[in-house]
N, CA, C and O atoms as a CHARMM CRD file, in Angstrom:
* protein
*
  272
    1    1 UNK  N    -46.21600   8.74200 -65.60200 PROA 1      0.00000
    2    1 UNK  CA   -47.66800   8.78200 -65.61100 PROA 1      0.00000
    3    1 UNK  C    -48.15000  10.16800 -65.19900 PROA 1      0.00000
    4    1 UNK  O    -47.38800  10.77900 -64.45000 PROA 1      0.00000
    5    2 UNK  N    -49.32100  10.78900 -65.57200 PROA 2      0.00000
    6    2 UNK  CA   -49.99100  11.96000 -65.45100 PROA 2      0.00000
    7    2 UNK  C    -50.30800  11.84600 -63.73700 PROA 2      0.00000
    8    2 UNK  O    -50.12800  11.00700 -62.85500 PROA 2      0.00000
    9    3 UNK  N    -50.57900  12.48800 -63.79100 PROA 3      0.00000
   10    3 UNK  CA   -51.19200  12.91800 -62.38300 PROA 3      0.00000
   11    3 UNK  C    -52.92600  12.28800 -62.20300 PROA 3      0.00000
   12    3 UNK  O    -53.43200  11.59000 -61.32300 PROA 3      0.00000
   13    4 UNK  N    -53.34200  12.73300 -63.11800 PROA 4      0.00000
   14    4 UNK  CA   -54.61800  12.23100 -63.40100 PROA 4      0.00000
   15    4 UNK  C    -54.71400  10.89600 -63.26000 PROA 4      0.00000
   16    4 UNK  O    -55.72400  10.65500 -62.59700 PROA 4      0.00000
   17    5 UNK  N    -54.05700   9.76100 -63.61500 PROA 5      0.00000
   18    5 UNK  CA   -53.66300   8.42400 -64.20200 PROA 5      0.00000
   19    5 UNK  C    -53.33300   7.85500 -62.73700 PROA 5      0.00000
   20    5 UNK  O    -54.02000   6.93000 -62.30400 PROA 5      0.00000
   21    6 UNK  N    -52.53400   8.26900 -62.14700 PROA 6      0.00000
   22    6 UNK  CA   -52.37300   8.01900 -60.64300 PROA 6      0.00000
   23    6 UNK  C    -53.16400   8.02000 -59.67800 PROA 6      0.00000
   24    6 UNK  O    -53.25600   7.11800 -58.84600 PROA 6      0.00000
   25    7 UNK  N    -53.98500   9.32300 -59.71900 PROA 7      0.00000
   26    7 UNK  CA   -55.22800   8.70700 -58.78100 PROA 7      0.00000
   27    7 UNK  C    -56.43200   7.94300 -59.59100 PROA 7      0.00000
   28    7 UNK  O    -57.31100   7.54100 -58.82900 PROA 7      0.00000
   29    8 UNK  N    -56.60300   7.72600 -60.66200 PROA 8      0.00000
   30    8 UNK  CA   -57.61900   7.04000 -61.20600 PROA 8      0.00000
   31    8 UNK  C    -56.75900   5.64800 -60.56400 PROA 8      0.00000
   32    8 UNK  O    -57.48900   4.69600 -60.28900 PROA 8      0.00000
   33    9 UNK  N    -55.94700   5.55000 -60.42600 PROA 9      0.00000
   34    9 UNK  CA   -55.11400   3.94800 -60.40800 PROA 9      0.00000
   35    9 UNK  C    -55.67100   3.64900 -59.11000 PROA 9      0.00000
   36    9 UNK  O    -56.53500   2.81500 -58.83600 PROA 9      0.00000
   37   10 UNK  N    -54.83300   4.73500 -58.07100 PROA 10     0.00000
   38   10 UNK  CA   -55.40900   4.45200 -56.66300 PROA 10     0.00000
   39   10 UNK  C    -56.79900   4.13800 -56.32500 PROA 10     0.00000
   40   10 UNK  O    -56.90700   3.35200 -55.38400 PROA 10     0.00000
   41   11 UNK  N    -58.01100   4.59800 -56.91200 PROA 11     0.00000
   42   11 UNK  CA   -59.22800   4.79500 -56.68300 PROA 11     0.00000
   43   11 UNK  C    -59.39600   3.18100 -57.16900 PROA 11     0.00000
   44   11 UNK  O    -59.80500   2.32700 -56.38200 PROA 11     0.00000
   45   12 UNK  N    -59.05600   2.90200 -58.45400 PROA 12     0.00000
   46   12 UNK  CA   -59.47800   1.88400 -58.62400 PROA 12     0.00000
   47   12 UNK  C    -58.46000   0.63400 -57.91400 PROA 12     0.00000
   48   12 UNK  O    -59.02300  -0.45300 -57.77700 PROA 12     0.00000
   49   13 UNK  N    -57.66400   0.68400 -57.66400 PROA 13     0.00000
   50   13 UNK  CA   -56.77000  -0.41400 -56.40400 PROA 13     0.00000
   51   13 UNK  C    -58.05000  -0.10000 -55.03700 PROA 13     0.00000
   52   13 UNK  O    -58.61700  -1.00500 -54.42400 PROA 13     0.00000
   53   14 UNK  N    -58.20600   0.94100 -54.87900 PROA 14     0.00000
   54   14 UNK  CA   -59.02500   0.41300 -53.32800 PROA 14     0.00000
   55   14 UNK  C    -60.42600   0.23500 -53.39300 PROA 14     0.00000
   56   14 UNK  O    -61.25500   0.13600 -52.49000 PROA 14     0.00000
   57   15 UNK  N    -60.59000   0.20300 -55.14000 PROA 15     0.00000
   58   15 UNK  CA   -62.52900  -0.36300 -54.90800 PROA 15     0.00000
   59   15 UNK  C    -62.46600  -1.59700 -54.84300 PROA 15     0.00000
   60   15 UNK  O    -63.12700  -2.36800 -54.14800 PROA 15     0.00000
   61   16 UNK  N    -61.38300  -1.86600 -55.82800 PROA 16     0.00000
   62   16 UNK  CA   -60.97500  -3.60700 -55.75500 PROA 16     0.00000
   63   16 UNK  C    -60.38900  -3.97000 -54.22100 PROA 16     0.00000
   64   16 UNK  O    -60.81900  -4.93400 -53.58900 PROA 16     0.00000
   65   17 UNK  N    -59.99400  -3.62600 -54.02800 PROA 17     0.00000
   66   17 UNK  CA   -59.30300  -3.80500 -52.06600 PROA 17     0.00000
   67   17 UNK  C    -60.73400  -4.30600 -51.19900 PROA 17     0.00000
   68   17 UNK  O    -60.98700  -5.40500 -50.70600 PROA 17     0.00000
   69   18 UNK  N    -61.55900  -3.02100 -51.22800 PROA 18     0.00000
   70   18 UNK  CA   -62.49900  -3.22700 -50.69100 PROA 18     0.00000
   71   18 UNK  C    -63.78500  -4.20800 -51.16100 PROA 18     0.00000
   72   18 UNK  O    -64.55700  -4.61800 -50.29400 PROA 18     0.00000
   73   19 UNK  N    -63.99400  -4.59400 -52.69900 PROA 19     0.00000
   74   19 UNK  CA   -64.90100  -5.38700 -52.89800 PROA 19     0.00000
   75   19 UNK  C    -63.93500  -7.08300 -52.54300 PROA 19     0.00000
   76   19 UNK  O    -64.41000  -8.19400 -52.30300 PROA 19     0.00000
   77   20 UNK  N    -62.89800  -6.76800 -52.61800 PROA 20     0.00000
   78   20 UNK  CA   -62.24100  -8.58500 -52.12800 PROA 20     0.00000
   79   20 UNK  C    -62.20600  -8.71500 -50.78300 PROA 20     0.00000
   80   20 UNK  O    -62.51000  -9.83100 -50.36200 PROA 20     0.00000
   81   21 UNK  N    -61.87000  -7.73900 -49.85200 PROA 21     0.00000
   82   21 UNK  CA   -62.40000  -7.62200 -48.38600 PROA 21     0.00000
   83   21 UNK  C    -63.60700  -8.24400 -48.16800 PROA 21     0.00000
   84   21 UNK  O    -63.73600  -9.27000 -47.50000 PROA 21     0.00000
   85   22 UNK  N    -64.89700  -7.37500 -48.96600 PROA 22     0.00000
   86   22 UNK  CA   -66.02800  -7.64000 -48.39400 PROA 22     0.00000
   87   22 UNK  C    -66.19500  -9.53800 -48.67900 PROA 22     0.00000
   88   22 UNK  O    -67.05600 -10.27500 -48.19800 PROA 22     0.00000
   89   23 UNK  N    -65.19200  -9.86400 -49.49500 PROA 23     0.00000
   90   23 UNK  CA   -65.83600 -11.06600 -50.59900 PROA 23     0.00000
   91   23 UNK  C    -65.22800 -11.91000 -49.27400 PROA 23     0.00000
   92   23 UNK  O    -66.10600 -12.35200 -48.53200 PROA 23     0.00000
   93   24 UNK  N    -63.88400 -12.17900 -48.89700 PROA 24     0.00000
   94   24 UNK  CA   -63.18700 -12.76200 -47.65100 PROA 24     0.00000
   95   24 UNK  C    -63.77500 -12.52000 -46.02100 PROA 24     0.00000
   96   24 UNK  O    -63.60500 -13.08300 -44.94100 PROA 24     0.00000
   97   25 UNK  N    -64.28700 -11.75700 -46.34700 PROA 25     0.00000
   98   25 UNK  CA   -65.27000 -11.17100 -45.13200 PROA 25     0.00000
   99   25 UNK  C    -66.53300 -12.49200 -44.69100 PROA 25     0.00000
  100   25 UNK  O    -66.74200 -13.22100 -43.72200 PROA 25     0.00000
  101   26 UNK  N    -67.28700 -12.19800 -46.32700 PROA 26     0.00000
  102   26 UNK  CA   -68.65800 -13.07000 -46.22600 PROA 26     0.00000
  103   26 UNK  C    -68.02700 -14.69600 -46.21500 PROA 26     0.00000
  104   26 UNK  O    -68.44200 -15.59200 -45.47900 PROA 26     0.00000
  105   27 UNK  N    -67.12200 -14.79800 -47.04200 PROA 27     0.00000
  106   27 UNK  CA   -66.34400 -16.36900 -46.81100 PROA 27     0.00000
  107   27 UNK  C    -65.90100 -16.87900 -45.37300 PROA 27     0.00000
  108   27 UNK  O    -65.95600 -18.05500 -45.01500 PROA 27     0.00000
  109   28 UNK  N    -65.53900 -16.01400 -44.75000 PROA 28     0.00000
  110   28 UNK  CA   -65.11700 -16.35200 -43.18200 PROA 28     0.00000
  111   28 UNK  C    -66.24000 -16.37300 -41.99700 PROA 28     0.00000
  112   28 UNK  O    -66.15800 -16.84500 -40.86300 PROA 28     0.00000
  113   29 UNK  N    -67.12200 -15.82300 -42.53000 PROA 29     0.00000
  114   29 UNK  CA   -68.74000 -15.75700 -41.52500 PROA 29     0.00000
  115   29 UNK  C    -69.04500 -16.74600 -41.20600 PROA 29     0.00000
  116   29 UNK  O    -68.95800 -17.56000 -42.12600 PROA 29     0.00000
  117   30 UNK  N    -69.43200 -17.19300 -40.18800 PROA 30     0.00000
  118   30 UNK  CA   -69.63900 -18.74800 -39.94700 PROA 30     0.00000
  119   30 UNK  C    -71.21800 -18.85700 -40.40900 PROA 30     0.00000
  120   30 UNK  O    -72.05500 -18.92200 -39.50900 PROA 30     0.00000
  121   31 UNK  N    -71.58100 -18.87500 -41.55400 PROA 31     0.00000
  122   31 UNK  CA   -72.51700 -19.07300 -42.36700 PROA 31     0.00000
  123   31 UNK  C    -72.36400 -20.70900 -43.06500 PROA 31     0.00000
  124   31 UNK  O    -71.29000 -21.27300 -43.27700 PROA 31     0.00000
  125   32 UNK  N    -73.72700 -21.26400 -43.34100 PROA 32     0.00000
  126   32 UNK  CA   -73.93100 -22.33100 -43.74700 PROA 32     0.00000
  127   32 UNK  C    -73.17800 -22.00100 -45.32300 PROA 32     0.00000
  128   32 UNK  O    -73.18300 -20.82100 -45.67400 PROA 32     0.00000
  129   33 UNK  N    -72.51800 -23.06500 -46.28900 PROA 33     0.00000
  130   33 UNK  CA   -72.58100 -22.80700 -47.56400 PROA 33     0.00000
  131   33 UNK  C    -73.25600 -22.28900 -48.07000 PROA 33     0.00000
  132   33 UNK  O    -73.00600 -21.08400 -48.04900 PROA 33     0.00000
  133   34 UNK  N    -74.45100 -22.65100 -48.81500 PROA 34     0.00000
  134   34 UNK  CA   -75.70800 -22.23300 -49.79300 PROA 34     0.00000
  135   34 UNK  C    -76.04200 -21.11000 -49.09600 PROA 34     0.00000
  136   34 UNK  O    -76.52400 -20.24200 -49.82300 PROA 34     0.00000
  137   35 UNK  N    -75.94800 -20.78900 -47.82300 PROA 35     0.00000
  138   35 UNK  CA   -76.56900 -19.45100 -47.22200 PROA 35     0.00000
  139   35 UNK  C    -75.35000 -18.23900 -47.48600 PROA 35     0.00000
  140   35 UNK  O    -75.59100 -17.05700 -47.72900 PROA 35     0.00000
  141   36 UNK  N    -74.17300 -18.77900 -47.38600 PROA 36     0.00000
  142   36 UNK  CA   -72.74800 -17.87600 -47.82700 PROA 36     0.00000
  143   36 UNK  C    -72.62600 -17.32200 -49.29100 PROA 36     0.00000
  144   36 UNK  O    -72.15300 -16.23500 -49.62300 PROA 36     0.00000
  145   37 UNK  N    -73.23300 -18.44500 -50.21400 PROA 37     0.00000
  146   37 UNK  CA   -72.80400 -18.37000 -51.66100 PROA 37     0.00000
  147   37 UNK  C    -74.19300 -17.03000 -52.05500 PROA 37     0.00000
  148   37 UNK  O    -73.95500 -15.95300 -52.60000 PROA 37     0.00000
  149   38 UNK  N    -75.54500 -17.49600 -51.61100 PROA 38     0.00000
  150   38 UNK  CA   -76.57600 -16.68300 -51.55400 PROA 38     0.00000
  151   38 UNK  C    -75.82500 -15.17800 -51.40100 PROA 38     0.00000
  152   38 UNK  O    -76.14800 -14.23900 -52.12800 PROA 38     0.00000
  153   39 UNK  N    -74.89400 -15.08000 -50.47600 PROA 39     0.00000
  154   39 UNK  CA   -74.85400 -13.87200 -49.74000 PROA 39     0.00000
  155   39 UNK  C    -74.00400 -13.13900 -50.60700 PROA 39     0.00000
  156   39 UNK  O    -74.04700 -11.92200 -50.79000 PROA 39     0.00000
  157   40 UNK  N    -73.22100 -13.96200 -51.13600 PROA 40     0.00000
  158   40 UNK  CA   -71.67000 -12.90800 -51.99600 PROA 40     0.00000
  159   40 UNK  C    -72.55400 -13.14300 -53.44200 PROA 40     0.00000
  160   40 UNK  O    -71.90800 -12.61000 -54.34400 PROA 40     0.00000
  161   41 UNK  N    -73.40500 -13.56100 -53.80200 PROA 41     0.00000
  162   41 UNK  CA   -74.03900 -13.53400 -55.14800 PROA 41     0.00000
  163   41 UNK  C    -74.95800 -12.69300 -54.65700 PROA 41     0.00000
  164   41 UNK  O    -74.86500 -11.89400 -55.58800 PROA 41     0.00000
  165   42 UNK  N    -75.93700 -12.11400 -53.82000 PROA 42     0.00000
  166   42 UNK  CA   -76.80100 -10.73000 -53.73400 PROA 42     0.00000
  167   42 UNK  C    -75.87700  -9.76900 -53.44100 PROA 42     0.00000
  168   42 UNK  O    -76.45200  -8.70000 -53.64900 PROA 42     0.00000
  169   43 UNK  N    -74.31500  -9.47600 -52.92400 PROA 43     0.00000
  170   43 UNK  CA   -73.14000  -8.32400 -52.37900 PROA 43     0.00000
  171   43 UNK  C    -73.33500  -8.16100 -54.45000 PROA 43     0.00000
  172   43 UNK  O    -74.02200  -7.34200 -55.05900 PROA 43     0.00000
  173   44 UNK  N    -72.31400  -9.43400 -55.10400 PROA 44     0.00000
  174   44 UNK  CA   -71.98800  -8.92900 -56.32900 PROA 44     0.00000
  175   44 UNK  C    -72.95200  -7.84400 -57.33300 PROA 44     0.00000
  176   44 UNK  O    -72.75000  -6.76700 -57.89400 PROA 44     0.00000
  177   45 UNK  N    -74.17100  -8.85900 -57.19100 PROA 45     0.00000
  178   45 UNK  CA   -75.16900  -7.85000 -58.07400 PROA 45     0.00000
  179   45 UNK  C    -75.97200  -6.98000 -57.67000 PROA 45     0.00000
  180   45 UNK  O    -76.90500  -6.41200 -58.23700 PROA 45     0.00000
  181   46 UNK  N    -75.40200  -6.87800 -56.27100 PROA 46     0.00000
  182   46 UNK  CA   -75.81300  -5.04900 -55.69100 PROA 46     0.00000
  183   46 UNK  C    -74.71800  -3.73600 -56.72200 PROA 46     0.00000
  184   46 UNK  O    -74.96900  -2.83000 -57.51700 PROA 46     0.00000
  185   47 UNK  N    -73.18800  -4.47100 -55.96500 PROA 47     0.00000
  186   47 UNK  CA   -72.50500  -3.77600 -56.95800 PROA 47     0.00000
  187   47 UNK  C    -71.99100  -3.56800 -58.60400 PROA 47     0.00000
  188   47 UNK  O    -71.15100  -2.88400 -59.18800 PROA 47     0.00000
  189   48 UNK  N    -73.06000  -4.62200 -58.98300 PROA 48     0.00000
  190   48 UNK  CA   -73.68300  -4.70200 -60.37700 PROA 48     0.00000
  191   48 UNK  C    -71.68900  -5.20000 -61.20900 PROA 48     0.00000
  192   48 UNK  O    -71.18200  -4.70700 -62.21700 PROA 48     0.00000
  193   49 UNK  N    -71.24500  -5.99600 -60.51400 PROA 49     0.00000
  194   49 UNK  CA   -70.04900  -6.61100 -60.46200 PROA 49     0.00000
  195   49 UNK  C    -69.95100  -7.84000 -62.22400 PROA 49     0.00000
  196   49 UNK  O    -69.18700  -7.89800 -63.18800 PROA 49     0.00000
  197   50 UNK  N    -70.98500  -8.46200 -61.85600 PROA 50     0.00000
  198   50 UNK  CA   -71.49400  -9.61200 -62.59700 PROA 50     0.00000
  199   50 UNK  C    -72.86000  -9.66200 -63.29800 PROA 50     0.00000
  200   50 UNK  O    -73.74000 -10.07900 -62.54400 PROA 50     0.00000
  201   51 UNK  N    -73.33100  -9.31000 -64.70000 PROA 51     0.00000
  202   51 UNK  CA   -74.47300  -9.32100 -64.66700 PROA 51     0.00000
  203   51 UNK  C    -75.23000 -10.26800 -64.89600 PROA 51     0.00000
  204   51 UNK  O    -76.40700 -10.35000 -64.54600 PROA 51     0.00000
  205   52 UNK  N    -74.40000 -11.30800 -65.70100 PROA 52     0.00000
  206   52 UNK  CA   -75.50200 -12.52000 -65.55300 PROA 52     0.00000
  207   52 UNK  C    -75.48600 -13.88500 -64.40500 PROA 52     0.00000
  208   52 UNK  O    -74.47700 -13.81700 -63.70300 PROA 52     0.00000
  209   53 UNK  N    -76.09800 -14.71600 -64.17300 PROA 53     0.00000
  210   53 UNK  CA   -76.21300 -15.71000 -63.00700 PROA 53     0.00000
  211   53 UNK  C    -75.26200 -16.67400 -63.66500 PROA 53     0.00000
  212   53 UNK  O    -74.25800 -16.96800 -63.01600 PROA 53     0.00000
  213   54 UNK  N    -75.38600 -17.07900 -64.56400 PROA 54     0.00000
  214   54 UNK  CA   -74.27100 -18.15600 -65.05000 PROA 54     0.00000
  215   54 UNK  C    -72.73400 -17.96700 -64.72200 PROA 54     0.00000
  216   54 UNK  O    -72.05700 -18.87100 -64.23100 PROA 54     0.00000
  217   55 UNK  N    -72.18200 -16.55800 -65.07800 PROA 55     0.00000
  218   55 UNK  CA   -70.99100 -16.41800 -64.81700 PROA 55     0.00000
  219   55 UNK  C    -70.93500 -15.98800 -62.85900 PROA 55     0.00000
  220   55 UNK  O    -69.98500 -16.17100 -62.09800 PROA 55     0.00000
  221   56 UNK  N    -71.99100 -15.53400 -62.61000 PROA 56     0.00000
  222   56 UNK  CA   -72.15200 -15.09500 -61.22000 PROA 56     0.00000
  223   56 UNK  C    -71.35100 -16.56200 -59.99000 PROA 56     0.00000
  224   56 UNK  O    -70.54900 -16.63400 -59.05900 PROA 56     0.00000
  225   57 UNK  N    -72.27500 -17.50900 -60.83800 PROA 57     0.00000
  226   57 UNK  CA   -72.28500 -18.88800 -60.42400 PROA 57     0.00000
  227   57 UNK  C    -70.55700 -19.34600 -60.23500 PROA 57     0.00000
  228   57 UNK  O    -69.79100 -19.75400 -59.36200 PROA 57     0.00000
  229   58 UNK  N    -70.55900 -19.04600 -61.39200 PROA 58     0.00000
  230   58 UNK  CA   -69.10800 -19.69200 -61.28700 PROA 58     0.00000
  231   58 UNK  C    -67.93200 -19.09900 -60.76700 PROA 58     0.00000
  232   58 UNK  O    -66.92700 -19.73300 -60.44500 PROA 58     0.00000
  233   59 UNK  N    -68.11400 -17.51800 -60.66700 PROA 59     0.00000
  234   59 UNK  CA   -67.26800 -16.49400 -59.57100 PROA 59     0.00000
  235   59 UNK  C    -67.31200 -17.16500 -58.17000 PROA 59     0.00000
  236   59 UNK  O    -66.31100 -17.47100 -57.52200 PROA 59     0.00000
  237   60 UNK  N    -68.65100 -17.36100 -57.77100 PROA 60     0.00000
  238   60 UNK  CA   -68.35100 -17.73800 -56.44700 PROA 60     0.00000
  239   60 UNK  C    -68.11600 -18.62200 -55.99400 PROA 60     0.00000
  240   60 UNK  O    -67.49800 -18.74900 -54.93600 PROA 60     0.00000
  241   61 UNK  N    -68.84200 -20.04200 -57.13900 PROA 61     0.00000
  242   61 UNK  CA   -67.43800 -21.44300 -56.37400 PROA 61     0.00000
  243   61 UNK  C    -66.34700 -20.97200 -56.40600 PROA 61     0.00000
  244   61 UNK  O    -65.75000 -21.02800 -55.33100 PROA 61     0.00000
  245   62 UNK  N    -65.55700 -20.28200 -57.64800 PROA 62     0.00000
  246   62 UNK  CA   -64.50900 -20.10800 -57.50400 PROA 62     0.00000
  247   62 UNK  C    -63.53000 -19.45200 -56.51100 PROA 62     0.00000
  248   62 UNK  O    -62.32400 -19.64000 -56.35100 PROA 62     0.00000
  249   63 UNK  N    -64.19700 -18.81600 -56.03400 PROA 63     0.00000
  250   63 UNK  CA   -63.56700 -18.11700 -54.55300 PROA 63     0.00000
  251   63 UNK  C    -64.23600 -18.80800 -53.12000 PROA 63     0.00000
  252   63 UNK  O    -63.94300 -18.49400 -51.96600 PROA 63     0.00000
  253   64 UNK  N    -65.33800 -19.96300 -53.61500 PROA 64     0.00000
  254   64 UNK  CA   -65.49500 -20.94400 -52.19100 PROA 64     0.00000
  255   64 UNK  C    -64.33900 -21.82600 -52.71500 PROA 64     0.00000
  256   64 UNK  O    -63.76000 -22.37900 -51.78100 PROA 64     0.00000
  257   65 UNK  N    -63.85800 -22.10800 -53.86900 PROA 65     0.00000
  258   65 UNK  CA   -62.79600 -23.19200 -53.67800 PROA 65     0.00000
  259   65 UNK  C    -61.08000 -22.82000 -53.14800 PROA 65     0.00000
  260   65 UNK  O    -60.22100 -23.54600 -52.64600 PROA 65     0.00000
  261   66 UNK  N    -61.08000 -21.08100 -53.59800 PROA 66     0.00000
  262   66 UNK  CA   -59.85700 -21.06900 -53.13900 PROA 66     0.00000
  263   66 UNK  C    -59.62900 -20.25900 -51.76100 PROA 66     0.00000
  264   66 UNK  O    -58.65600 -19.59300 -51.40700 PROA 66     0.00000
  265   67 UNK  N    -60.92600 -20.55200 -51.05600 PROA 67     0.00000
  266   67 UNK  CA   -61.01400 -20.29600 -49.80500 PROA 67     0.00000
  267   67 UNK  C    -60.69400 -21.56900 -48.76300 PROA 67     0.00000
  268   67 UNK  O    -60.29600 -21.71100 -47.60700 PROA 67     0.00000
  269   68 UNK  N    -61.08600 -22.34500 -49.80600 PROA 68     0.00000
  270   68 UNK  CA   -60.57300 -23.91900 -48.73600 PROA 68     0.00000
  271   68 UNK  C    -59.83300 -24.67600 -47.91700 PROA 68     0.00000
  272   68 UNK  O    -60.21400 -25.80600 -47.60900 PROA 68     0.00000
């Protein structure tokens, strides 16, 4: 691999590092549900992650279910 290719890799391994942090972060908060799910669905479409609510929706049961 180029040199170039390597740190594009790294950069993108620790945005992802850090946006699943923040995501395990807000899951472990001793936050009500609906007030938790609220919270990682306004984090996502700050970082413009997800743009529509339908699929938004279903990102985050999906990581309240395999947080369980």
């Amino acid at each position: 691999m180029k040199q170039q290719e390597v740190i594009t890799t790294a950069i993108v391994a620790a945005l992802g590092g850090m946006v699943a942090g923040a995501a395990i972060a807000l899951l472990f908060a001793p936050k009500k549900g609906e007030s938790l799910r609220s919270d990682i669905k306004q984090f996502l479409k700050k970082k413009g992650l997800v743009p529509k609510d339908r699929e938004l929706d279903e990102l985050v049961e999906e990581i309240a279910q395999q947080m369980r």
